[in-house]
N, CA, C and O atoms as a DFTB+ gen file, in Angstrom:
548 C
 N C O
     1  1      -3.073     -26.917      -3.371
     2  2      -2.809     -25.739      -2.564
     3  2      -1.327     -25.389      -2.676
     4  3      -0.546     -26.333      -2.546
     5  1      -0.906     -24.374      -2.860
     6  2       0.460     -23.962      -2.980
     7  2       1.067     -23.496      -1.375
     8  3       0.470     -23.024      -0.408
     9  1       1.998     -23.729      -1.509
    10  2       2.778     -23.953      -0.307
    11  2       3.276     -22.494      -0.361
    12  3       3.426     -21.957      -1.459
    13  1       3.554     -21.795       0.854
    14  2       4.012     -20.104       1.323
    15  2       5.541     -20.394       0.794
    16  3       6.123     -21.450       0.547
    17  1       5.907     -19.162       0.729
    18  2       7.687     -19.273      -0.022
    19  2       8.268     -19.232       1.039
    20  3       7.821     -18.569       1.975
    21  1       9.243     -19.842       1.111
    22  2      10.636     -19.576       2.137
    23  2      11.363     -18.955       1.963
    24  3      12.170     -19.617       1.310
    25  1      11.900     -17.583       2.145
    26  2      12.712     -16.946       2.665
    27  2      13.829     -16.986       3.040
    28  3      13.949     -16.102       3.889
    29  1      15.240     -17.789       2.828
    30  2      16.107     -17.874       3.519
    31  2      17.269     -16.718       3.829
    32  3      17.365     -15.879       2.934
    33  1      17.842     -16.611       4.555
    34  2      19.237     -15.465       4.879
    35  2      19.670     -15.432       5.931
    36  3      19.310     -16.199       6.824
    37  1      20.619     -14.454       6.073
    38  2      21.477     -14.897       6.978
    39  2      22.333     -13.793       7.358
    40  3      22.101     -12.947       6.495
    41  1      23.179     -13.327       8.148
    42  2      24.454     -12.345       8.387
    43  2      25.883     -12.771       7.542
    44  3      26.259     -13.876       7.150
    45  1      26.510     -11.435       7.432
    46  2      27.789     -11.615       6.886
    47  2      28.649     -12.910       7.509
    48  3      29.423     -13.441       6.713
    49  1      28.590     -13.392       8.679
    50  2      30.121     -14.394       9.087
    51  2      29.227     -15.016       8.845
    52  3      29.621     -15.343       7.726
    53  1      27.823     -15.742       8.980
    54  2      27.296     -16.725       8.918
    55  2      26.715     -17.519      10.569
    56  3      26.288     -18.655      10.778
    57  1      26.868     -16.710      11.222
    58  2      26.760     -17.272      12.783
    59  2      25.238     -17.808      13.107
    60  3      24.828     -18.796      13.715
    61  1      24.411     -16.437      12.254
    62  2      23.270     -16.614      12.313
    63  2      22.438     -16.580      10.594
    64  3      22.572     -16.091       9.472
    65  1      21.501     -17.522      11.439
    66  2      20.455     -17.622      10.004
    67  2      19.298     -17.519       9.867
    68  3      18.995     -17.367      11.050
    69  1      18.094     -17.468       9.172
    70  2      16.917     -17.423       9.584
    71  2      16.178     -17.888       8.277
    72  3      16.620     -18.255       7.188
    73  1      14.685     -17.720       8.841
    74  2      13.829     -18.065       7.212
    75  2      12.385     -17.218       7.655
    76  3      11.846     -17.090       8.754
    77  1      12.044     -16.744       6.400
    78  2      10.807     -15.880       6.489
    79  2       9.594     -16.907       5.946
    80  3       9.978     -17.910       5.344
    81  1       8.450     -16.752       6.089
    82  2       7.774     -18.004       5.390
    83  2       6.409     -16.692       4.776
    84  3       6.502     -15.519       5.138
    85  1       5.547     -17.046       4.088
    86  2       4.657     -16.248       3.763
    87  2       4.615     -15.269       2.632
    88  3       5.625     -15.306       1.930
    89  1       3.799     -14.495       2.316
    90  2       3.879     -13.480       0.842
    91  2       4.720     -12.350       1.671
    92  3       4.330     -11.840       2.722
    93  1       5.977     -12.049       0.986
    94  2       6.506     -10.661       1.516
    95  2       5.740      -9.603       1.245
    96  3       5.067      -9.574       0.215
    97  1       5.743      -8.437       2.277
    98  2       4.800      -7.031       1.745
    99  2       5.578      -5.637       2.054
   100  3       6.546      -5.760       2.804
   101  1       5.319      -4.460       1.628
   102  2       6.195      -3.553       1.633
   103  2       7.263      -3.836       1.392
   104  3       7.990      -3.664       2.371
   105  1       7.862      -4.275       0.378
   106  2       8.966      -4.400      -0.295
   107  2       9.586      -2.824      -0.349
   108  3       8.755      -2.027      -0.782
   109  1      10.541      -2.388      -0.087
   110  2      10.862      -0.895       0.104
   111  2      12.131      -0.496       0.103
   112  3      12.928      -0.925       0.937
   113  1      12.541       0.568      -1.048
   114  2      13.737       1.435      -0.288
   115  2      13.680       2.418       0.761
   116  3      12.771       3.247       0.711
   117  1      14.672       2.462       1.886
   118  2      14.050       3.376       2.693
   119  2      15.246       4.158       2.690
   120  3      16.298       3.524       2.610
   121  1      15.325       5.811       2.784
   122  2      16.162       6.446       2.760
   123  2      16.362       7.343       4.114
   124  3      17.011       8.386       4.181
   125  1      15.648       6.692       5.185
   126  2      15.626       6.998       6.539
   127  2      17.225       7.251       6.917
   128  3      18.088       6.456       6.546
   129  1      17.527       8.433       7.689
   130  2      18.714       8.642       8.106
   131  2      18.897       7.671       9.448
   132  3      20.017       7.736       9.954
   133  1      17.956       6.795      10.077
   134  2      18.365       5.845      11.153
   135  2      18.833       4.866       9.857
   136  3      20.057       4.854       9.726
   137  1      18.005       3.934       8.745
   138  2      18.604       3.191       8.376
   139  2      20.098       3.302       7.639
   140  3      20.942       2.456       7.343
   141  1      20.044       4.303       7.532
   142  2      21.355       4.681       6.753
   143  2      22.418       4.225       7.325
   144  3      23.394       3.632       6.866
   145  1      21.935       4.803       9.157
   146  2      23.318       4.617      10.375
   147  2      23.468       3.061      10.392
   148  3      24.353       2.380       9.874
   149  1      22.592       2.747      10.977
   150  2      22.039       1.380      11.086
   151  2      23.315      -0.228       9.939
   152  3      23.900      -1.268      10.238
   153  1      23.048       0.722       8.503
   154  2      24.141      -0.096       7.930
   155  2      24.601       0.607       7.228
   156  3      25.067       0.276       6.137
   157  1      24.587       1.450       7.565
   158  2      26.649       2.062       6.616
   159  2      26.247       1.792       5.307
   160  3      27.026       1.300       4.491
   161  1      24.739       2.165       4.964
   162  2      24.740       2.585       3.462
   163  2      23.717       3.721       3.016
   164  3      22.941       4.099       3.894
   165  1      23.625       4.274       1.840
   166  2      23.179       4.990       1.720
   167  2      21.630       5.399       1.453
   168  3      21.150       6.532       1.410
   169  1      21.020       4.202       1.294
   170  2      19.388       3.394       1.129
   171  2      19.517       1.577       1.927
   172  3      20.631       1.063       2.038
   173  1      18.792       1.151       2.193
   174  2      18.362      -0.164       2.442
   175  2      16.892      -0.283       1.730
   176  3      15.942       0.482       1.567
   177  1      17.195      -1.626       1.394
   178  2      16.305      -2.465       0.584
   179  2      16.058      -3.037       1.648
   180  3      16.996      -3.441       2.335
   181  1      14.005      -3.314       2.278
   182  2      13.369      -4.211       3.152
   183  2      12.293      -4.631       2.580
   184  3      11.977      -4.338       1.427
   185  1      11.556      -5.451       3.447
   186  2      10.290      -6.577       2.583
   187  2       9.861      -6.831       3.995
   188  3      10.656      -6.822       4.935
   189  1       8.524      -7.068       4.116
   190  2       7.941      -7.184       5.661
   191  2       7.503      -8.540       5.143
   192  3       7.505      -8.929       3.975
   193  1       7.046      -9.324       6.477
   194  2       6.579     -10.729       6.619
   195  2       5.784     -10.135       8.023
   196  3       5.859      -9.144       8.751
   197  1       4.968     -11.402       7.922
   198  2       4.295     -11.717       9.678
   199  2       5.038     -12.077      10.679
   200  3       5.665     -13.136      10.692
   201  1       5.037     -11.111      11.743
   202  2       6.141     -11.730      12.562
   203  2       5.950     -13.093      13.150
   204  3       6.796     -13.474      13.958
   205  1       5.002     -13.834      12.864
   206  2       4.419     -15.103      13.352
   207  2       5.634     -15.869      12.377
   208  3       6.456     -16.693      12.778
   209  1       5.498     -15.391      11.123
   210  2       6.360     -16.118      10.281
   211  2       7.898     -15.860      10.046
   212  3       8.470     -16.516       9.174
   213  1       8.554     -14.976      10.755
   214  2      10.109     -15.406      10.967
   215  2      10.501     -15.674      11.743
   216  3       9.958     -15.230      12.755
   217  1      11.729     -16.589      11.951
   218  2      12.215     -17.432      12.677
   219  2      13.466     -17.424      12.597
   220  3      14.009     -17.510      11.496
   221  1      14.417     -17.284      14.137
   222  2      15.834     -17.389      13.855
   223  2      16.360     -19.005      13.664
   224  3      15.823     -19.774      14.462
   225  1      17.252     -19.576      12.797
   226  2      16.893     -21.086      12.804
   227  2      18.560     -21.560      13.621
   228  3      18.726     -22.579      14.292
   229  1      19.500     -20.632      13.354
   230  2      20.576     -20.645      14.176
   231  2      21.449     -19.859      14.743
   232  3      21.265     -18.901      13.991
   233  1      22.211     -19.513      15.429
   234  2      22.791     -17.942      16.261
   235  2      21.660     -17.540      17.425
   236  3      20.727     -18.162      17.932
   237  1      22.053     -16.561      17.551
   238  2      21.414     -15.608      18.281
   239  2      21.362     -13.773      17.479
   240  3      22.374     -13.160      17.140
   241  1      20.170     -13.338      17.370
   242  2      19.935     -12.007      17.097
   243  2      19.730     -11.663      18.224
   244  3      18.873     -12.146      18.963
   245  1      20.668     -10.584      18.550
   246  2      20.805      -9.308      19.203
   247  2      19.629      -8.054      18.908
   248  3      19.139      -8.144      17.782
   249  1      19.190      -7.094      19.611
   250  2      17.997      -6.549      19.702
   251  2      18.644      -5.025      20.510
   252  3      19.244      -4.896      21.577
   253  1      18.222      -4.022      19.488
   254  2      18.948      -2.930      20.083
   255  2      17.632      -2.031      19.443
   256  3      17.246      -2.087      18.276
   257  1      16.980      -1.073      20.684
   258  2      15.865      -0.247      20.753
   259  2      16.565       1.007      20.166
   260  3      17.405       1.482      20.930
   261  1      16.412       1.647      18.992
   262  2      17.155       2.095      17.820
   263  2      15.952       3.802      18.495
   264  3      16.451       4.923      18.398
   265  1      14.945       3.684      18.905
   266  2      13.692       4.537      19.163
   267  2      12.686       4.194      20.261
   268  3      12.567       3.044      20.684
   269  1      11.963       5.232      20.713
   270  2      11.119       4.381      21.150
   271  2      10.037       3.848      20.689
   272  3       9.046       4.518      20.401
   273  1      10.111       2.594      20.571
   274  2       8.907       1.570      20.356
   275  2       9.108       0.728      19.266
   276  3       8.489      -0.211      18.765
   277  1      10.808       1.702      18.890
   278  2      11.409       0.451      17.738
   279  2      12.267      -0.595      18.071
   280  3      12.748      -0.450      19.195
   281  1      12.536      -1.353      17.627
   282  2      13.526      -2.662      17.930
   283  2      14.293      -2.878      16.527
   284  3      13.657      -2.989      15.479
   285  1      15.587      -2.926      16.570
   286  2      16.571      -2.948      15.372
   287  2      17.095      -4.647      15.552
   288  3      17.272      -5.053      16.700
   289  1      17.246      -5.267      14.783
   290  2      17.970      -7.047      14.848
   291  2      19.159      -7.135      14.274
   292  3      19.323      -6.691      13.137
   293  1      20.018      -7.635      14.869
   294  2      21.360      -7.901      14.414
   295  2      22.222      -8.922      14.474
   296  3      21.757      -9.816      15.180
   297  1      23.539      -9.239      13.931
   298  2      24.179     -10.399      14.174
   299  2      25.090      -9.547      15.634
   300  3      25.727      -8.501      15.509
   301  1      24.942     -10.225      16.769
   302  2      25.921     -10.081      17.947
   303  2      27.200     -10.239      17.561
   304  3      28.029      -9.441      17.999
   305  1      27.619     -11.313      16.653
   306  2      29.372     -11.196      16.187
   307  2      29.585     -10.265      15.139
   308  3      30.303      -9.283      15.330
   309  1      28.715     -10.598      13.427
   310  2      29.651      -9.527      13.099
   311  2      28.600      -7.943      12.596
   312  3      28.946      -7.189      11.686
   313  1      27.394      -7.763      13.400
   314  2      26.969      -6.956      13.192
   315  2      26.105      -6.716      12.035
   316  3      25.416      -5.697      11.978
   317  1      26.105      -7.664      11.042
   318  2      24.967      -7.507      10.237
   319  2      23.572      -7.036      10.281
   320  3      22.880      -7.925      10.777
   321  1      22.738      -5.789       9.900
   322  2      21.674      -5.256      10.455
   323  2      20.828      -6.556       9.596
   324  3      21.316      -7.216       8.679
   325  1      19.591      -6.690      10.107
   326  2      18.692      -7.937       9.533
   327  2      17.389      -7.767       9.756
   328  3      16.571      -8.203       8.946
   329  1      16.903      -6.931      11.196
   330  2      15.232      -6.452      11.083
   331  2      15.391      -5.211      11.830
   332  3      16.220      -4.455      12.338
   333  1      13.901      -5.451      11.582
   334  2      13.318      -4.092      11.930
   335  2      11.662      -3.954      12.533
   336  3      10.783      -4.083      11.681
   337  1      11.407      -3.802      13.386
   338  2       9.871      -3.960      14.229
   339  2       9.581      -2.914      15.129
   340  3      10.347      -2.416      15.954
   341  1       8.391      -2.622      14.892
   342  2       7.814      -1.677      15.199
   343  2       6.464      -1.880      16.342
   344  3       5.774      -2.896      16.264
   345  1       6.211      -0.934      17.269
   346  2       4.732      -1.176      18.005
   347  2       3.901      -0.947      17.151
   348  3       3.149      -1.905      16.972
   349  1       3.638       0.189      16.341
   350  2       2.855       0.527      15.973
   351  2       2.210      -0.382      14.225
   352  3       1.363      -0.110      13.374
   353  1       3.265      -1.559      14.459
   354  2       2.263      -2.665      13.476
   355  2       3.323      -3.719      14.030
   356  3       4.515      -3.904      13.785
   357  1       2.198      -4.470      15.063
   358  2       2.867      -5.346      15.887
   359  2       2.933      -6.555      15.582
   360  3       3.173      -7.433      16.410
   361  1       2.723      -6.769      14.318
   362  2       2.052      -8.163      13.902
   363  2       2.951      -8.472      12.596
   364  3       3.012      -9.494      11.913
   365  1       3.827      -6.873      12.451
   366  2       4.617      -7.676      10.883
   367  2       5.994      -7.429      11.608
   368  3       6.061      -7.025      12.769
   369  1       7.148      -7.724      10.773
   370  2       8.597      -7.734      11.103
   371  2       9.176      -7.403       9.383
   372  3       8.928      -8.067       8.377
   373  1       9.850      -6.387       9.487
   374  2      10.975      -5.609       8.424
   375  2      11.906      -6.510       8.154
   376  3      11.953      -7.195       9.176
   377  1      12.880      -7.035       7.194
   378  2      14.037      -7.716       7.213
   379  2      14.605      -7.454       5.991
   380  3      14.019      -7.800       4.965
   381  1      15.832      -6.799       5.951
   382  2      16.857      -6.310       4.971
   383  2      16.781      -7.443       4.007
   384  3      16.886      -8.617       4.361
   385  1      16.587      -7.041       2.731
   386  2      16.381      -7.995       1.256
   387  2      17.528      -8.174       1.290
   388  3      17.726      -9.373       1.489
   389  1      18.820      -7.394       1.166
   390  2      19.942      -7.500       1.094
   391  2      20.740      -9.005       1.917
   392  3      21.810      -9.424       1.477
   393  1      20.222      -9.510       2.812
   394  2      20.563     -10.355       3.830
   395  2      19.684     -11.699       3.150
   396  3      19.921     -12.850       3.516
   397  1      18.727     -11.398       2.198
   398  2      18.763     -12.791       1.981
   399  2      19.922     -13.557       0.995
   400  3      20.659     -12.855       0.303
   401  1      20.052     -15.242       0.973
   402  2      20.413     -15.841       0.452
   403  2      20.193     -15.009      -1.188
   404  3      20.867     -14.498      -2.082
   405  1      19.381     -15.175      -0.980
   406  2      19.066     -14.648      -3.079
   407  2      17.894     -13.533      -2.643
   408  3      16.855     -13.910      -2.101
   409  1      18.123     -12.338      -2.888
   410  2      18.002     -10.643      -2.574
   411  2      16.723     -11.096      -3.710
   412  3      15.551     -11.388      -3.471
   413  1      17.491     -11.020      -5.066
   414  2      16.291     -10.879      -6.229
   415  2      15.249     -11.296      -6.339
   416  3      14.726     -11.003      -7.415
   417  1      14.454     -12.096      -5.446
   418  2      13.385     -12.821      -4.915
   419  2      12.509     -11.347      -4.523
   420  3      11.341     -11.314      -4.913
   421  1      12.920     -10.422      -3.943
   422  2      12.077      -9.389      -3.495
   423  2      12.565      -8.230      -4.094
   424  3      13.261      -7.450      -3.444
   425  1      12.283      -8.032      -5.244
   426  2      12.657      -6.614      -5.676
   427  2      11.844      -5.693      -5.017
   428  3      10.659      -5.929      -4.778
   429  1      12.603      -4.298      -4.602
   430  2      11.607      -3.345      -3.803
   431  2      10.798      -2.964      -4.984
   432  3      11.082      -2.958      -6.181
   433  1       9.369      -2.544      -4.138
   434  2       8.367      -1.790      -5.176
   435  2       8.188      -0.365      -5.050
   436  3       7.125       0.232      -5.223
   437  1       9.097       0.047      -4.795
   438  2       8.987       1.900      -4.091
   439  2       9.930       2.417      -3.062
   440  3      10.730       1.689      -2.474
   441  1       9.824       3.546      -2.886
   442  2      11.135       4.146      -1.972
   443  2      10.139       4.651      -0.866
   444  3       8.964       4.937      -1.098
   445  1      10.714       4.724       0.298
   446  2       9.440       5.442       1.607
   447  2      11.201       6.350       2.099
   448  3      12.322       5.846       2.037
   449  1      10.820       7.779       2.557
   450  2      11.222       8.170       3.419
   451  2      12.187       9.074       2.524
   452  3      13.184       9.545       3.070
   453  1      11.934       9.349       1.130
   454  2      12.565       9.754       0.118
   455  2      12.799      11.384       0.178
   456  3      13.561      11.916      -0.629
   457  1      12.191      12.044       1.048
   458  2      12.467      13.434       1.247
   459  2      13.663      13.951       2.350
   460  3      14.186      15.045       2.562
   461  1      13.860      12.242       3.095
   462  2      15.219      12.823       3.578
   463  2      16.466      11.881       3.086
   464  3      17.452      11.622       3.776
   465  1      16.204      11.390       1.657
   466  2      17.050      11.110       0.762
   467  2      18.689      11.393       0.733
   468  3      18.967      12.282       1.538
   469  1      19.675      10.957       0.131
   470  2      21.220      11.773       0.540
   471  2      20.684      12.547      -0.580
   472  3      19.601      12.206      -1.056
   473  1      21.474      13.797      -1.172
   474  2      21.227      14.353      -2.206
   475  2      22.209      13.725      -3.394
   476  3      22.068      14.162      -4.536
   477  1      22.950      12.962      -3.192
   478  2      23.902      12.438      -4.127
   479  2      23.399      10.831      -4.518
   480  3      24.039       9.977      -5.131
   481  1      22.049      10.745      -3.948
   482  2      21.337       8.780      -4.098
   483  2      20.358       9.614      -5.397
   484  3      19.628      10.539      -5.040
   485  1      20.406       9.264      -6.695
   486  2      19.123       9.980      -7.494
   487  2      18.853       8.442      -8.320
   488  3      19.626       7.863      -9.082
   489  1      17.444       8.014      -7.860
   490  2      17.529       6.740      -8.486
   491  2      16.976       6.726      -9.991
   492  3      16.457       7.805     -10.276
   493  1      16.962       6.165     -10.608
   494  2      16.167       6.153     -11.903
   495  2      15.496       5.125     -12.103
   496  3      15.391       4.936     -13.315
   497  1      14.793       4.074     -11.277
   498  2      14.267       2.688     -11.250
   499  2      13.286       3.325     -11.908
   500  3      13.057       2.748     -12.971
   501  1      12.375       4.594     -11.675
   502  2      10.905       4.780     -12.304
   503  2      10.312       4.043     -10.651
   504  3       9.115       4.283     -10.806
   505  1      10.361       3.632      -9.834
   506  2       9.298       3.261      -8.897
   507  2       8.877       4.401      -7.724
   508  3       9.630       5.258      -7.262
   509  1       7.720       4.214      -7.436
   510  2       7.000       5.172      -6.872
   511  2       7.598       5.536      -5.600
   512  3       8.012       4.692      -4.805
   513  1       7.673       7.461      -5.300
   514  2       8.484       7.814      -4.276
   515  2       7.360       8.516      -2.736
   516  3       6.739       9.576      -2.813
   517  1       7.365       7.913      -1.913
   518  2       7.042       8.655      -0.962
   519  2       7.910       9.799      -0.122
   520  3       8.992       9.473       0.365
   521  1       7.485      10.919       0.006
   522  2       8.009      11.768       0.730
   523  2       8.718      11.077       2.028
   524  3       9.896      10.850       2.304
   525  1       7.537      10.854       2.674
   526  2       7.355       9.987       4.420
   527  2       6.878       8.721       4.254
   528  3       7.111       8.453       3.075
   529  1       6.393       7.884       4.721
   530  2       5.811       6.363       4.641
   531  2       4.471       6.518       3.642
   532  3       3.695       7.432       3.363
   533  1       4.650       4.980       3.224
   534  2       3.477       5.323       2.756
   535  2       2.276       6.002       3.047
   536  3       1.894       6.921       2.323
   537  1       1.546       5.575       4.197
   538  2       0.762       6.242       4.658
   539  2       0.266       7.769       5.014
   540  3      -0.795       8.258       5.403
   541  1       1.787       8.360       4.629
   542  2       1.560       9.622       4.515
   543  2       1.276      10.243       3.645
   544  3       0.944      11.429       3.668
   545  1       1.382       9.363       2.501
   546  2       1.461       9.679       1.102
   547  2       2.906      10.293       0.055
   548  3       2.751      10.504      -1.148
């Protein structure tokens, strides 16, 4: 039987750390103008897990309601953005690829939220673009 992958990462100072366990899903660029604010860049790279399966292993994440019914995760010292959770799929948890130990473990498989794109982000990966979430098509 093969054992679930671990996940490791962490925030910029290092205060806090965590580990994801399980198959990552929605691997994603998102070009959402909250994530943009969120970290002071111009796309974020995320990967969902079960929220059963992440775990803070040291620090404390900070929790700031970004919407209603959203919850944003962060480092309390130096601010590193790190998740992202939602009501309306209460059972998984978002977490910036960028924040892991080794990113390249989850290459995104697609962009969501690509119609409110910057106009100066034009990617050329070739991976599939949603207007709005997937689900919207």
């Amino acid at each position: 039987m093969t054992e679930a992958p671990v996940l490791a990462g962490g925030c910029h100072c290092g205060a806090l750390r965590y580990e994801a366990r399980g198959e990552p899903f929605h691997a994603t660029f998102c070009h959402c103008a909250d994530c943009r604010r969120v970290a002071g860049a111009p796309v974020v790279a995320w990967f969902s897990v079960a929220r059963a399966e992440f775990r803070v292993l040291s620090g404390r994440m900070r929790l700031y309601a970004s919407s209603p019914g959203v919850e944003r995760g962060f480092c309390g010292d130096c601010g590193t953005a790190l998740t992202y959770a939602t009501d309306t799929a209460p059972g998984e948890i978002d977490v910036t690829t960028a924040s892991l130990d080794d990113p390249a473990r989850v290459p995104p498989w697609d962009h969501v939220r690509f119609a409110d794109r910057l106009p100066w982000v034009v990617p050329g990966d070739g991976l599939r673009r949603f207007p709005g979430t997937r689900g919207e098509g």
